[in-house]
C-alpha positions, 0 to 999 in steps of 0.5 A: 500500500503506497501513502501520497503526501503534498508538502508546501515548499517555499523559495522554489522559483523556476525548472532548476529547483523543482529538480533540485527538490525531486532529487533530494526526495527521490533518494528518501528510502521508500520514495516511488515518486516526486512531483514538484511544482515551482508555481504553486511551491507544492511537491507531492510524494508517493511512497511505500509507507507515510515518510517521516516529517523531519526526513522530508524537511531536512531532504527540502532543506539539502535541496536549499528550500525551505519546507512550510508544512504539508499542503 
């Protein structure tokens, strides 16, 4: 069974840090998928099992982002 979340993210402006946020998150073990959205500042990820909040908040802060809470 695979858990879906949508995390607000703010300071994601263009194509380069949608990418930079995937990244991060794809590698967070479980992940099957990232989809970040730089015009609304959402990232939504589907994964094994729900992820750990402070993971994700430290992946979107590796990337340079910040994370604002789940959308």
């Amino acid at each position: 069974m695979s858990a879906t979340a949508t995390y607000r993210v703010t300071g994601m402006t263009c194509g380069h840090c949608e990418g930079a946020v995937t990244e991060e998150l794809s590698a967070l073990d479980g992940v099957s998928s990232v989809k970040a959205v730089a015009a609304t500042g959402l990232v939504t990820v589907t994964s094994e099992a729900p992820l750990d909040h402070e993971a994700v908040r430290a992946a979107v802060d590796e990337a340079g982002y910040e994370l604002a809470g789940q959308a």
